[in-house]
LUMKOL-104629 format. One record per residue (C-alpha): residue number from 0; residue in three letters; x, z, y. Coordinates in pm, 1 decimal. Each point is the difference from the previous one (the first is absolute). Example, Ala and Ser with C-alpha at 12.3 -4.5 7.8 and 13.67 -1.06 7.14 Angstrom:
% residues 2
+------+------+----------+----------+----------+
! resi ! resn !       px !       pz !       py !
+------+------+----------+----------+----------+
!    0 !  Ala !   1230.0 !    780.0 !   -450.0 !
!    1 !  Ser !    137.0 !    -66.0 !    344.0 !
+------+------+----------+----------+----------+
This chain:
% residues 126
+------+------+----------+----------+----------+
! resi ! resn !       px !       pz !       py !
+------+------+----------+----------+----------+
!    0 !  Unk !   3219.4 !   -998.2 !  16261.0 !
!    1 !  Unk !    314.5 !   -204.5 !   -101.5 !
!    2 !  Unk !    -25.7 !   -205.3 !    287.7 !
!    3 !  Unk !     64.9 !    333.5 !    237.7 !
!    4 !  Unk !    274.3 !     62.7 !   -188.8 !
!    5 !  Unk !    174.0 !   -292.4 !    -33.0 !
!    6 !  Unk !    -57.0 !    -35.5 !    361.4 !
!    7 !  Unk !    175.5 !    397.6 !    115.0 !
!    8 !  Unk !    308.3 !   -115.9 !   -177.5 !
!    9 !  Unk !     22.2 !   -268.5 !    256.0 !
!   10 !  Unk !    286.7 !    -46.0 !    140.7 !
!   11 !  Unk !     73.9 !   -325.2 !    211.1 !
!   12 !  Unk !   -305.8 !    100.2 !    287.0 !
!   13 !  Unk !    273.7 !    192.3 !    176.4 !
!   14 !  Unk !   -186.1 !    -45.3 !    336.1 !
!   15 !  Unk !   -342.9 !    111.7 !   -172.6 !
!   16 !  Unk !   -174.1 !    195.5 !    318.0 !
!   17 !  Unk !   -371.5 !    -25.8 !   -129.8 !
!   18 !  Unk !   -161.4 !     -7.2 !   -341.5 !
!   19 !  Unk !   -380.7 !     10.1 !    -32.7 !
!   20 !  Unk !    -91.2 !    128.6 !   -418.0 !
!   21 !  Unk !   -327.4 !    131.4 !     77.7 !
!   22 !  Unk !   -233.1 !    -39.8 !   -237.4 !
!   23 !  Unk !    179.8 !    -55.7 !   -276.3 !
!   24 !  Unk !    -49.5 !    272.6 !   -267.2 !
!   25 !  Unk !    353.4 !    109.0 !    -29.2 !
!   26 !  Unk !    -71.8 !    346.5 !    -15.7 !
!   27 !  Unk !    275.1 !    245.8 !    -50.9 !
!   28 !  Unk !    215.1 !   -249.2 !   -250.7 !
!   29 !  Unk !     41.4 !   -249.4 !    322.3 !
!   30 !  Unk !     75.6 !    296.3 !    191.9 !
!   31 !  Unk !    270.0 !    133.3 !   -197.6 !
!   32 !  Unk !    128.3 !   -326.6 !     17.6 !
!   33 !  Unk !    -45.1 !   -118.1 !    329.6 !
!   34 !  Unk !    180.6 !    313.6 !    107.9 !
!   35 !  Unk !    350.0 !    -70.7 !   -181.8 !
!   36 !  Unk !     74.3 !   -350.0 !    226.4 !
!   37 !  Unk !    254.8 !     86.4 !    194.2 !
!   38 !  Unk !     17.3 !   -350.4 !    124.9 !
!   39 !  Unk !   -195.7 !     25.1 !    286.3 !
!   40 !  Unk !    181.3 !    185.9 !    257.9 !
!   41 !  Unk !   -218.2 !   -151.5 !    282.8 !
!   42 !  Unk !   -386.0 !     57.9 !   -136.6 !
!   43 !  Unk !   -203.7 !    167.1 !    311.0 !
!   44 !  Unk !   -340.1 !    -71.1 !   -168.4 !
!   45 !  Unk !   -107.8 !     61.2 !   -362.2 !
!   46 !  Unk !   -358.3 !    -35.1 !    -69.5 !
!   47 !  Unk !   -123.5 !    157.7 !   -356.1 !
!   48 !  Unk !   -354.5 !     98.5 !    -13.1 !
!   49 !  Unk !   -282.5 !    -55.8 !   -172.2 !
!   50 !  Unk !    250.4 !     23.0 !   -263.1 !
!   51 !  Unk !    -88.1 !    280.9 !   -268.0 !
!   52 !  Unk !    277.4 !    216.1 !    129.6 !
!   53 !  Unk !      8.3 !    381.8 !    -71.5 !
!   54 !  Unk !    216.1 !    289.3 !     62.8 !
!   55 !  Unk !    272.8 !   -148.2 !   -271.2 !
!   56 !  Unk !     38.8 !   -345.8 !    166.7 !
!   57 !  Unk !     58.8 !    208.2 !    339.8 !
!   58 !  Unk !    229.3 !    204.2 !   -100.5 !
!   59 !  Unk !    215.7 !   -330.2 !   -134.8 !
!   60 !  Unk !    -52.3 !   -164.3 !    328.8 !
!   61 !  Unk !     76.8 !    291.1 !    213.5 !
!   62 !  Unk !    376.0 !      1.2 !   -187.4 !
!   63 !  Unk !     96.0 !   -323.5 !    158.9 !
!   64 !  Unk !    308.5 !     32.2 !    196.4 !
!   65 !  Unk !     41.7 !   -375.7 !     70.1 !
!   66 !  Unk !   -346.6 !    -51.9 !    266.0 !
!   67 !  Unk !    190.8 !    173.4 !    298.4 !
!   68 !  Unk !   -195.4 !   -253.1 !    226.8 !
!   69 !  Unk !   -339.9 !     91.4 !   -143.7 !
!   70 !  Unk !   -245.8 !     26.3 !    332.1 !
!   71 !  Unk !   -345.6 !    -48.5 !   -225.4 !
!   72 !  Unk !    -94.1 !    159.0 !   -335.7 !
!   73 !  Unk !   -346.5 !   -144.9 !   -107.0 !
!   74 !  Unk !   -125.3 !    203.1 !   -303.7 !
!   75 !  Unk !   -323.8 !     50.9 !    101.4 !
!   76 !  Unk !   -316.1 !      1.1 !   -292.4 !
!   77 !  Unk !    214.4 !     77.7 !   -287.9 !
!   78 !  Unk !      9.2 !    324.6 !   -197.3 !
!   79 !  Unk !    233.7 !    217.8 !    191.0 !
!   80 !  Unk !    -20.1 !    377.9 !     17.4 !
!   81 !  Unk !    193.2 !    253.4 !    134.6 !
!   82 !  Unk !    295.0 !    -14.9 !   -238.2 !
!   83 !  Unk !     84.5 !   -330.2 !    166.6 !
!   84 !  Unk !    -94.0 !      5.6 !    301.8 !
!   85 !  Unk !    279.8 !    371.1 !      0.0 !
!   86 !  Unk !    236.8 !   -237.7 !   -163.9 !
!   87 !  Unk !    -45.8 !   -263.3 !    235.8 !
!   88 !  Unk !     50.7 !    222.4 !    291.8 !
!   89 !  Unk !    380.5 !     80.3 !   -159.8 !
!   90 !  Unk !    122.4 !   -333.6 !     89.3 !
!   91 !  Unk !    275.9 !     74.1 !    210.9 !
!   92 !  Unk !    110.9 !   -422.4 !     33.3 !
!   93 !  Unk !   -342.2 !   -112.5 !    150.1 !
!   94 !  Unk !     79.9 !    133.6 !    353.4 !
!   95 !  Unk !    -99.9 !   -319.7 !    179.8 !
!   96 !  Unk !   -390.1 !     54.3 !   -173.8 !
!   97 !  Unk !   -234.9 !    -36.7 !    276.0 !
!   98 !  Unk !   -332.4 !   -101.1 !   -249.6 !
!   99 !  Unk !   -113.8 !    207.9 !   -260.4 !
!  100 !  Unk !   -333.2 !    -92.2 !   -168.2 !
!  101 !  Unk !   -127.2 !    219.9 !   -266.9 !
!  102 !  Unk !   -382.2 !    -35.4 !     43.7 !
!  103 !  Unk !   -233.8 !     48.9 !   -282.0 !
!  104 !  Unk !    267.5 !    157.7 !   -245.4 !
!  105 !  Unk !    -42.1 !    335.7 !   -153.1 !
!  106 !  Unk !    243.3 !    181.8 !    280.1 !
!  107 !  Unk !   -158.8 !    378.7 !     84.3 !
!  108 !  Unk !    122.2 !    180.7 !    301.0 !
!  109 !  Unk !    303.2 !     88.4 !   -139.4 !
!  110 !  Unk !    112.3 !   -301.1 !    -73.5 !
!  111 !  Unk !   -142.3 !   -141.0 !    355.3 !
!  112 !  Unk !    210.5 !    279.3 !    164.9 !
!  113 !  Unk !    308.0 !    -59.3 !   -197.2 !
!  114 !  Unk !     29.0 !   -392.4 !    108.9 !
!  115 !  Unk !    -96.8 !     89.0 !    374.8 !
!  116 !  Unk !    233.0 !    240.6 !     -9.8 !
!  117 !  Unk !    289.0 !   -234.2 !   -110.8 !
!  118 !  Unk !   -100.7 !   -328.6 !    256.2 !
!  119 !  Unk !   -200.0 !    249.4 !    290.9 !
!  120 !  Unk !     16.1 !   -340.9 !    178.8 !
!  121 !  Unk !    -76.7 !   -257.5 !   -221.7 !
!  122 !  Unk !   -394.2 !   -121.4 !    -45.9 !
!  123 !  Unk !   -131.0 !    168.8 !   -296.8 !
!  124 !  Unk !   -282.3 !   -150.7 !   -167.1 !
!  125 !  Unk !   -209.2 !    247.1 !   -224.2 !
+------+------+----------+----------+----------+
């Protein structure tokens, strides 16, 4: 878990554009910490499943303001319900998201509606 953390408060990869952490158990700790860098102003893919992250971890992730160049959102097989999957869908910065992969979470059809409702263009994965 350190590792993740030391890593979001990197701030010399500048021209960052993909970064692969699936896998990695960083449940919603990482999350909440991956989602304060507000280094990388030119990540388009950010891959996070498999990764023990629920509804809390979401919610931290969907606050970023810095990923305005986010086209894929992997958080497929984690623990997601809902709750984050609704607060994922109030991201207002991730215009450009094209990718949205949320298979084998806990997301019922509200949440499914909520997120197709906010990117009715963007592949949805549920």
């Amino acid at each position: 878990m350190g590792s993740v953390i030391a890593l979001s408060t990197n701030t010399t990869w500048i021209n960052l554009t993909t970064l692969d952490l699936r896998d990695n158990s960083i449940g919603d700790e990482g999350s909440n910490a991956l989602s304060k860098n507000n280094t990388w102003t030119n990540l388009t893919t950010l891959s996070l499943g498999w990764n023990k992250i629920d509804d809390e971890g979401a919610t931290a992730l969907s606050k970023n303001l810095t990923w305005t160049k986010l086209t894929d959102l992997d958080l497929s097989s984690s623990k997601i319900g809902a709750e984050g999957a609704i607060a994922l869908s109030k991201n207002n910065t991730w215009t450009n998201l094209t990718t949205l992969s949320l298979g084998w979470n806990k997301i019922d059809d509200e949440g499914k509606s909520a997120v197709k409702a906010r990117w009715p263009r963007a592949i949805i994965r549920t």
